[in-house]
Biotite code that builds the C-alpha atoms (Angstrom):
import biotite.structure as struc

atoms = struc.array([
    struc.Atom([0.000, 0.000, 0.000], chain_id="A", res_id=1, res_name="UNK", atom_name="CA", element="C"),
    struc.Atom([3.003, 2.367, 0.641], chain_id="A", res_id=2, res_name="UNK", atom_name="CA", element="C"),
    struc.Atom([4.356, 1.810, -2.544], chain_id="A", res_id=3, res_name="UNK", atom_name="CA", element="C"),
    struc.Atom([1.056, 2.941, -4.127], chain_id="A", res_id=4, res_name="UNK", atom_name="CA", element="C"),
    struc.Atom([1.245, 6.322, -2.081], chain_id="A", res_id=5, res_name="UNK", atom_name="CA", element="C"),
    struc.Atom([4.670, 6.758, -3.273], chain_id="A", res_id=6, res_name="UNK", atom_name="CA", element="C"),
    struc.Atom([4.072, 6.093, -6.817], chain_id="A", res_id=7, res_name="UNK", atom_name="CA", element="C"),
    struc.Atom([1.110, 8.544, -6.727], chain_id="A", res_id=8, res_name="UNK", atom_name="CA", element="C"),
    struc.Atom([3.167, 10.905, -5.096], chain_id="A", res_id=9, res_name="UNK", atom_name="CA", element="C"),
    struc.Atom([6.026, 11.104, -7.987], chain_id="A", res_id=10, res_name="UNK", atom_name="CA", element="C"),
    struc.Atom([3.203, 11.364, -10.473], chain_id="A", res_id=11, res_name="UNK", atom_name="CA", element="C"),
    struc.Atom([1.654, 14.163, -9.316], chain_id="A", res_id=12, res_name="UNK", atom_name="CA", element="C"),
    struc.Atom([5.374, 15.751, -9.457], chain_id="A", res_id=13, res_name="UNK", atom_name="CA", element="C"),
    struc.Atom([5.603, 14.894, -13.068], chain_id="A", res_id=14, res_name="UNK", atom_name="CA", element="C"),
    struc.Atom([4.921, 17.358, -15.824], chain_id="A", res_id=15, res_name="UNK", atom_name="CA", element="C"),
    struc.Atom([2.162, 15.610, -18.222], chain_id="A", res_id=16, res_name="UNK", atom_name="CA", element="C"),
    struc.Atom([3.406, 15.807, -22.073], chain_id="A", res_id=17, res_name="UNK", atom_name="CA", element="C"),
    struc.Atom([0.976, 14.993, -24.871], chain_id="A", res_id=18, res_name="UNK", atom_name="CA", element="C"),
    struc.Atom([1.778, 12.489, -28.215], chain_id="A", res_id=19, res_name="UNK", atom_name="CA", element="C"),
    struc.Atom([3.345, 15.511, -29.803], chain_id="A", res_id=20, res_name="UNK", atom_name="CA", element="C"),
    struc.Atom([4.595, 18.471, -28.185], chain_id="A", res_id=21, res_name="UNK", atom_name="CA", element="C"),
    struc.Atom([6.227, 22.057, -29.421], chain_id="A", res_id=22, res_name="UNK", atom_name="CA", element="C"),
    struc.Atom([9.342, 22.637, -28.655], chain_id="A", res_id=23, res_name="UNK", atom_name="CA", element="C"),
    struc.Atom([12.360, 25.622, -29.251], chain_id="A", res_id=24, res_name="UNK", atom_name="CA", element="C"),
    struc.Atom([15.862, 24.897, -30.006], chain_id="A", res_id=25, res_name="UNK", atom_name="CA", element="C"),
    struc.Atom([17.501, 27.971, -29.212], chain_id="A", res_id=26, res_name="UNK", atom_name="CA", element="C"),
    struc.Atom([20.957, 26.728, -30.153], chain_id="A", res_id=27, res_name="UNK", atom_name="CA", element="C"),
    struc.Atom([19.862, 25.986, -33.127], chain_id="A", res_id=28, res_name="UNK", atom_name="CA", element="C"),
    struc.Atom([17.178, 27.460, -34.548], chain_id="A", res_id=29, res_name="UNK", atom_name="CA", element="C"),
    struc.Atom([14.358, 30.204, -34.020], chain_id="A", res_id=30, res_name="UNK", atom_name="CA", element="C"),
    struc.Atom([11.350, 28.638, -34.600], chain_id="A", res_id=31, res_name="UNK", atom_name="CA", element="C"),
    struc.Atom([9.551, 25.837, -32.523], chain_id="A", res_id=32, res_name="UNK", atom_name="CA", element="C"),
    struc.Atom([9.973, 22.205, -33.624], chain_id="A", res_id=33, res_name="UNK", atom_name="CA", element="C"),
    struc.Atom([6.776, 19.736, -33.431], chain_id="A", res_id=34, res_name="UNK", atom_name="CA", element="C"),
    struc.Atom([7.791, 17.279, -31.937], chain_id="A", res_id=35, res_name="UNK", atom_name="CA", element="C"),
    struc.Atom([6.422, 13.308, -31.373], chain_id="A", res_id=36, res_name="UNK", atom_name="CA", element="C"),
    struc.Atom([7.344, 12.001, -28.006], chain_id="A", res_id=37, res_name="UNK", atom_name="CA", element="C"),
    struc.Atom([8.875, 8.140, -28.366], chain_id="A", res_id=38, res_name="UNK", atom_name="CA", element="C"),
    struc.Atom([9.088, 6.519, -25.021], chain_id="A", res_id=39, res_name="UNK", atom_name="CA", element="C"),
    struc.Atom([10.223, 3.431, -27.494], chain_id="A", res_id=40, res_name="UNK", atom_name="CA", element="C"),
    struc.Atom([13.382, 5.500, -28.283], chain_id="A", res_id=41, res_name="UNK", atom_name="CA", element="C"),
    struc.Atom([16.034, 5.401, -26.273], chain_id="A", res_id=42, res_name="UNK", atom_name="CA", element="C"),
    struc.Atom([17.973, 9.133, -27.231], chain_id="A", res_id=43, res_name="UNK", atom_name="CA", element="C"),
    struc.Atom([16.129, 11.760, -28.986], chain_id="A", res_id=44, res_name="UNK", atom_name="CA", element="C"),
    struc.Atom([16.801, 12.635, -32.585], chain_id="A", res_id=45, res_name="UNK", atom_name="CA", element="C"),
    struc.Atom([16.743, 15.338, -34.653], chain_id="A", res_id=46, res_name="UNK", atom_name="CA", element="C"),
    struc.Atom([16.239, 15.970, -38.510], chain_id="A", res_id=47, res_name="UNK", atom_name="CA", element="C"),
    struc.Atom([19.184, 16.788, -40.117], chain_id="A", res_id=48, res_name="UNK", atom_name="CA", element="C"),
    struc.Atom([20.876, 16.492, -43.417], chain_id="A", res_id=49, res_name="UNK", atom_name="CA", element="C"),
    struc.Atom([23.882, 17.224, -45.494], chain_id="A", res_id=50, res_name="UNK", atom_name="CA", element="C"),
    struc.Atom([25.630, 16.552, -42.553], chain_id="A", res_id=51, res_name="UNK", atom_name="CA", element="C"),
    struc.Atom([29.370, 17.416, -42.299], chain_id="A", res_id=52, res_name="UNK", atom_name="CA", element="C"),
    struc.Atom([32.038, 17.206, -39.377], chain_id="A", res_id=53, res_name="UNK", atom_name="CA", element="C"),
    struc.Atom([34.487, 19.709, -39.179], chain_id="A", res_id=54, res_name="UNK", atom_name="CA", element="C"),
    struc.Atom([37.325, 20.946, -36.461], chain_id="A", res_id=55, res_name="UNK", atom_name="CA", element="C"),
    struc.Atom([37.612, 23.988, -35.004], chain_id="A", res_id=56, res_name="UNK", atom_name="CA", element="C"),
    struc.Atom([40.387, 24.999, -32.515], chain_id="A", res_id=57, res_name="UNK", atom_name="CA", element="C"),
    struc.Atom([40.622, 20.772, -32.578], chain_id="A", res_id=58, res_name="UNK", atom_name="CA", element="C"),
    struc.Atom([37.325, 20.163, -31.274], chain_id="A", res_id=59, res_name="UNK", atom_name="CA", element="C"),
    struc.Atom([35.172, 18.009, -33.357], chain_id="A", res_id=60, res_name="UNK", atom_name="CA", element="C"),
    struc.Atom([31.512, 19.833, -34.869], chain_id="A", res_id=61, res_name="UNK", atom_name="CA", element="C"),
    struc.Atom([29.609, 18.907, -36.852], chain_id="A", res_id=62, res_name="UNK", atom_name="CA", element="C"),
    struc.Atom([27.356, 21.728, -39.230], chain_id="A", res_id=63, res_name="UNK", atom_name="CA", element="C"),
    struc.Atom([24.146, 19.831, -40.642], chain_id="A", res_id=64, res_name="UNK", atom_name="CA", element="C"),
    struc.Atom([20.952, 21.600, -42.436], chain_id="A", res_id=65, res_name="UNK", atom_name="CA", element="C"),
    struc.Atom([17.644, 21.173, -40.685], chain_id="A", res_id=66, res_name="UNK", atom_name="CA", element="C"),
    struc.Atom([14.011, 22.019, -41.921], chain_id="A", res_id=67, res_name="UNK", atom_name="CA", element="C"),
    struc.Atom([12.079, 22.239, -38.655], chain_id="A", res_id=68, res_name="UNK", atom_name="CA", element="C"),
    struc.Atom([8.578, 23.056, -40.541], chain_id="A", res_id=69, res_name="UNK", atom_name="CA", element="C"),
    struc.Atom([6.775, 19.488, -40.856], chain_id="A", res_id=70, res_name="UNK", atom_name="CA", element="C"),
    struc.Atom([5.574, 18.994, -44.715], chain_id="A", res_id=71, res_name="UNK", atom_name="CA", element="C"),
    struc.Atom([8.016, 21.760, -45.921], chain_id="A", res_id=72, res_name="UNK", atom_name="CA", element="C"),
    struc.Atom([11.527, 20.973, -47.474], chain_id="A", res_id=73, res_name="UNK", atom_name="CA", element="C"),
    struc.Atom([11.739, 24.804, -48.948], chain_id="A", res_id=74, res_name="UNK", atom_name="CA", element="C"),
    struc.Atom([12.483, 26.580, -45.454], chain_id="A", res_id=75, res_name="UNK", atom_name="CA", element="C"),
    struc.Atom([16.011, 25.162, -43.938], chain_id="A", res_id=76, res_name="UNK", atom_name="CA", element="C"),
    struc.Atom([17.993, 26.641, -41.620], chain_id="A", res_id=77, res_name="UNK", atom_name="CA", element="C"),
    struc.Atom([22.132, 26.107, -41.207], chain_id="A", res_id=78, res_name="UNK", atom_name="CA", element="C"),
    struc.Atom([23.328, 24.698, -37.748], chain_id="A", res_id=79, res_name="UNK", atom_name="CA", element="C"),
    struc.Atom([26.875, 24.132, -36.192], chain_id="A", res_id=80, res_name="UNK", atom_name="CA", element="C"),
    struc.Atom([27.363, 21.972, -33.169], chain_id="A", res_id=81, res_name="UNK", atom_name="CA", element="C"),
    struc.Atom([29.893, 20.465, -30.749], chain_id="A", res_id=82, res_name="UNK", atom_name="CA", element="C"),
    struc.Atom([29.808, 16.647, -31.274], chain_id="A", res_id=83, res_name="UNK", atom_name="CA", element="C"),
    struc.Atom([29.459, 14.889, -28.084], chain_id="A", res_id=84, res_name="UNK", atom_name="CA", element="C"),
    struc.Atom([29.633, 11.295, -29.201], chain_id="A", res_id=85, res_name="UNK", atom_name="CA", element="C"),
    struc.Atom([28.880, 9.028, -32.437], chain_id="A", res_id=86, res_name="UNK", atom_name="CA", element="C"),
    struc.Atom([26.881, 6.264, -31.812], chain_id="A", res_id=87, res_name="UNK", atom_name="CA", element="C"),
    struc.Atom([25.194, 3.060, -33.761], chain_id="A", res_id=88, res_name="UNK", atom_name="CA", element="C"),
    struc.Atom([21.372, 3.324, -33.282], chain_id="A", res_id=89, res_name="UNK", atom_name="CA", element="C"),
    struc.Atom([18.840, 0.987, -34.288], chain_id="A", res_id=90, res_name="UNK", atom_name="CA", element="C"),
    struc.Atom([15.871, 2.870, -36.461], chain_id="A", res_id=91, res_name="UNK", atom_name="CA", element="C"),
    struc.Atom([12.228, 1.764, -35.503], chain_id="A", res_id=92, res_name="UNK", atom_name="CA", element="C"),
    struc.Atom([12.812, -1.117, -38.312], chain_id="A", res_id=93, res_name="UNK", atom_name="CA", element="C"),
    struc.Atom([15.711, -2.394, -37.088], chain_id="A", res_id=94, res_name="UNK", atom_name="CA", element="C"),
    struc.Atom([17.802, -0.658, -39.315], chain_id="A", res_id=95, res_name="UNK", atom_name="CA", element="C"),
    struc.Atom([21.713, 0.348, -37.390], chain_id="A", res_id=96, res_name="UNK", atom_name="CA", element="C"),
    struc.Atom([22.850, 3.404, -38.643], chain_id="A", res_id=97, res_name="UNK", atom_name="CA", element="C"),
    struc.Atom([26.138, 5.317, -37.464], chain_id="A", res_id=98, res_name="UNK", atom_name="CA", element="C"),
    struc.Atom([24.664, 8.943, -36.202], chain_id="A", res_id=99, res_name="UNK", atom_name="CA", element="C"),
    struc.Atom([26.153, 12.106, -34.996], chain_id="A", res_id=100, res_name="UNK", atom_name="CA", element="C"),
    struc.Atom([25.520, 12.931, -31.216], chain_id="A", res_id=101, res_name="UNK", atom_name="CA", element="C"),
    struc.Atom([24.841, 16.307, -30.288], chain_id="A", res_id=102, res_name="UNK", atom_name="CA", element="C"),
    struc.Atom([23.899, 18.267, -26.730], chain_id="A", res_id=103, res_name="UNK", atom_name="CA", element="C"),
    struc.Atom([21.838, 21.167, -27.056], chain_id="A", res_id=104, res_name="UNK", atom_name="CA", element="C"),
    struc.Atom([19.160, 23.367, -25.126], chain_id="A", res_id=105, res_name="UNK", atom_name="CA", element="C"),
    struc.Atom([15.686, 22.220, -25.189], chain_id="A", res_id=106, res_name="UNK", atom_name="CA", element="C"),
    struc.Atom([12.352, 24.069, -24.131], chain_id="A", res_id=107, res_name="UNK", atom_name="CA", element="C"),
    struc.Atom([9.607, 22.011, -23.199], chain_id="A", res_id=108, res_name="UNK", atom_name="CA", element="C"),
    struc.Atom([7.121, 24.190, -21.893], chain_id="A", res_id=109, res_name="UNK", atom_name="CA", element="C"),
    struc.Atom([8.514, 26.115, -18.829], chain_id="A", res_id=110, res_name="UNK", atom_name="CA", element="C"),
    struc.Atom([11.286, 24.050, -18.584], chain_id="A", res_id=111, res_name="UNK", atom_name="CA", element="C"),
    struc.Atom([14.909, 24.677, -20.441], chain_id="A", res_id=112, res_name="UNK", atom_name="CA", element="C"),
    struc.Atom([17.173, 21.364, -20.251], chain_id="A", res_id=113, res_name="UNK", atom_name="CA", element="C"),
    struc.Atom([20.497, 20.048, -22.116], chain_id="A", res_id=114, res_name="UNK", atom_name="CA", element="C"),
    struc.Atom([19.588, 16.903, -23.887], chain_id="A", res_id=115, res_name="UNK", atom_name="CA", element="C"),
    struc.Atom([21.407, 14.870, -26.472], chain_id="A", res_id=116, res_name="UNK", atom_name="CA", element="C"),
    struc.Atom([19.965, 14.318, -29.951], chain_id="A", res_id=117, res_name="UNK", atom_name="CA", element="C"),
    struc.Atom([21.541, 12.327, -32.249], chain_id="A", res_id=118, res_name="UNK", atom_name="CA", element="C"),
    struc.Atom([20.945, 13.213, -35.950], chain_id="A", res_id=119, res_name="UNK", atom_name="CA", element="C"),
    struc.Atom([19.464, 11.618, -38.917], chain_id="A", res_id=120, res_name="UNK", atom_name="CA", element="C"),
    struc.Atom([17.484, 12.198, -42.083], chain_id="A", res_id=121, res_name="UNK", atom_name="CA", element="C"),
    struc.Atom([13.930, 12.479, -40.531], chain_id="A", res_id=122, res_name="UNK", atom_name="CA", element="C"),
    struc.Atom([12.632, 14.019, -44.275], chain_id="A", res_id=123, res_name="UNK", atom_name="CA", element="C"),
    struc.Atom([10.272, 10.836, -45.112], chain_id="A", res_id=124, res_name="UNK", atom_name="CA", element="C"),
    struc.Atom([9.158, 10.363, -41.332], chain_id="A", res_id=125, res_name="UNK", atom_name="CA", element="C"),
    struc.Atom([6.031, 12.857, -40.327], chain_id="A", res_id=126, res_name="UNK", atom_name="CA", element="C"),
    struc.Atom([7.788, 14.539, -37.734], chain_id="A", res_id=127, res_name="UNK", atom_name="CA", element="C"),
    struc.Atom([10.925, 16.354, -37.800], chain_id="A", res_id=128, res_name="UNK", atom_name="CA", element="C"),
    struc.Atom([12.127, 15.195, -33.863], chain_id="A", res_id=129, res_name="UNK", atom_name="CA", element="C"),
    struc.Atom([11.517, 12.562, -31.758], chain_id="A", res_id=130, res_name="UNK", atom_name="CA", element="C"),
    struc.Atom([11.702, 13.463, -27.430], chain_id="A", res_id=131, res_name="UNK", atom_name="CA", element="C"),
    struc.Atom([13.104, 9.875, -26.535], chain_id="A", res_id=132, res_name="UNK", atom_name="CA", element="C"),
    struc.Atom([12.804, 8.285, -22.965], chain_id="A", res_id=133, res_name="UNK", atom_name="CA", element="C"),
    struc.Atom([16.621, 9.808, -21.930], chain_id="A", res_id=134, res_name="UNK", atom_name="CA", element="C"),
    struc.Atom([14.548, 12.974, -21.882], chain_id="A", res_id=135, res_name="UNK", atom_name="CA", element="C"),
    struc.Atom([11.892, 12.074, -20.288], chain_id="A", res_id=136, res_name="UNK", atom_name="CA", element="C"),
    struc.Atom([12.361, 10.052, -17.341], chain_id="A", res_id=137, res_name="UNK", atom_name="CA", element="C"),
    struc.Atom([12.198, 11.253, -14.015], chain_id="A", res_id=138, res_name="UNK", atom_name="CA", element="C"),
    struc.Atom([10.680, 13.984, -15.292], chain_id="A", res_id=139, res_name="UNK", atom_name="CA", element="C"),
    struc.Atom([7.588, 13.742, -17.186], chain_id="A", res_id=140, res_name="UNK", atom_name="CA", element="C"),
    struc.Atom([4.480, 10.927, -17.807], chain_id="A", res_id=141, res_name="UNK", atom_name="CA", element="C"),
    struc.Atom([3.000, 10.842, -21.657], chain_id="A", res_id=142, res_name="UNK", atom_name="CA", element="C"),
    struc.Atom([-0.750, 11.151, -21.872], chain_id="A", res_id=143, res_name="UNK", atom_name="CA", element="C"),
    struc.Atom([-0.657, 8.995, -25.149], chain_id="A", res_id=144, res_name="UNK", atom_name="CA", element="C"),
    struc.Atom([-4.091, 10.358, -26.060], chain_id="A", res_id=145, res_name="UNK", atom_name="CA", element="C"),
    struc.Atom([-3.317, 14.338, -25.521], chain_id="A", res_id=146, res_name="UNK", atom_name="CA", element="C"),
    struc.Atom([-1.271, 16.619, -27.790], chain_id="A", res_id=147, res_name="UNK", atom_name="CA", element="C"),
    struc.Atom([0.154, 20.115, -27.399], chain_id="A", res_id=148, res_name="UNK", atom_name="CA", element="C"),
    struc.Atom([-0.402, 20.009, -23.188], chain_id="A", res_id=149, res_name="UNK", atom_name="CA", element="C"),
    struc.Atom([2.257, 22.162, -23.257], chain_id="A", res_id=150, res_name="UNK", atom_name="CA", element="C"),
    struc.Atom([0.559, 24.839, -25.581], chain_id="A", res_id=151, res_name="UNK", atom_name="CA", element="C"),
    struc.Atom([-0.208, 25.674, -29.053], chain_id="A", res_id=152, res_name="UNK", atom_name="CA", element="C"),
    struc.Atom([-2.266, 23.151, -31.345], chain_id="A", res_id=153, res_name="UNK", atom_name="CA", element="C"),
    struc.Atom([-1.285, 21.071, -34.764], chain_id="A", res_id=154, res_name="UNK", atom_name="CA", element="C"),
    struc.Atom([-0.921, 24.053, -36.718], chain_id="A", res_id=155, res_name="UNK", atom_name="CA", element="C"),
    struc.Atom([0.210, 26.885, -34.201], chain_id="A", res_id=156, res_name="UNK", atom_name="CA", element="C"),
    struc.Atom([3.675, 26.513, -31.659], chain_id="A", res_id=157, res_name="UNK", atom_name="CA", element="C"),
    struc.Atom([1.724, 29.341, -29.335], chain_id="A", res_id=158, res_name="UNK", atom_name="CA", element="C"),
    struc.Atom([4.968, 30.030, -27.905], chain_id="A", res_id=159, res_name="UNK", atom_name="CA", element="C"),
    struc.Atom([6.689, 33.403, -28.207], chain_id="A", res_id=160, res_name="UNK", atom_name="CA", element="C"),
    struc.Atom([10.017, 32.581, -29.773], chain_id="A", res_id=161, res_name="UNK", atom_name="CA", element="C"),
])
């Protein structure tokens, strides 16, 4: 019976993210991001193409396009970023790709965090990020049958950027 109280406890303590959520880079971009949350993904990944690692003072970057608008390939935007790690991944097929590991600032509603995303040509896939469970636990639950809790609806971020 404790462990009941307890669990209920921690729940009420945890912020309550819909399906799909809008997010804001800052690091990298201006605009929000829609976002589907993926408690079946480990790390959370990012859209990103023509991807190219480069050194600077003999760190390692990487500087990758990104179009953060669902449905539109005409609006990109250029991003540069320290590369934390490269990892092999498995897609949601099963598919092991090598990917580029990146740390950057996330808002999520009232909350700004550092979280790694690891990038990969999201263009065919519906949404342009995934929030994977590294994000997530601890701090949030996932109404699966919500969206936007956080604010805005499918077609509107309603977050001042």
């Amino acid at each position: 019976m404790n462990v009941e109280k307890e669990d209920l406890a921690k729940a009420k303590e945890l912020t309550i993210l819909g399906w799909r959520e809008w997010v804001q880079l800052p690091d990298l971009v201006d605009v929000a991001i829609k976002a589907k949350v993926d408690t079946g993904a480990k790390t959370s990944s990012l859209h990103a193409f023509f991807i190219e690692p480069y050194s600077k003072d003999g760190v390692a970057w990487v500087k990758f396009l990104l179009h953060p608008n669902q449905k539109n390939s005409d609006f990109e935007v250029e991003c540069h970023a320290l590369v934390a790690d490269r990892r092999e991944v498995s897609d949601s097929g099963g598919h092991r790709e090598e990917r580029y590991v990146i740390e950057s600032t996330i808002v999520l509603g009232r909350q700004v965090l550092i979280t790694e995303f690891t990038l990969t040509d999201r263009d065919s896939m519906s949404f342009r990020m995934l929030l994977g469970r590294n994000l997530l636990r601890g701090a949030y639950t996932v109404d699966s049958g919500a969206s936007f809790l956080l604010g805005g609806n499918s077609k509107n971020a309603g977050l001042a950027i």
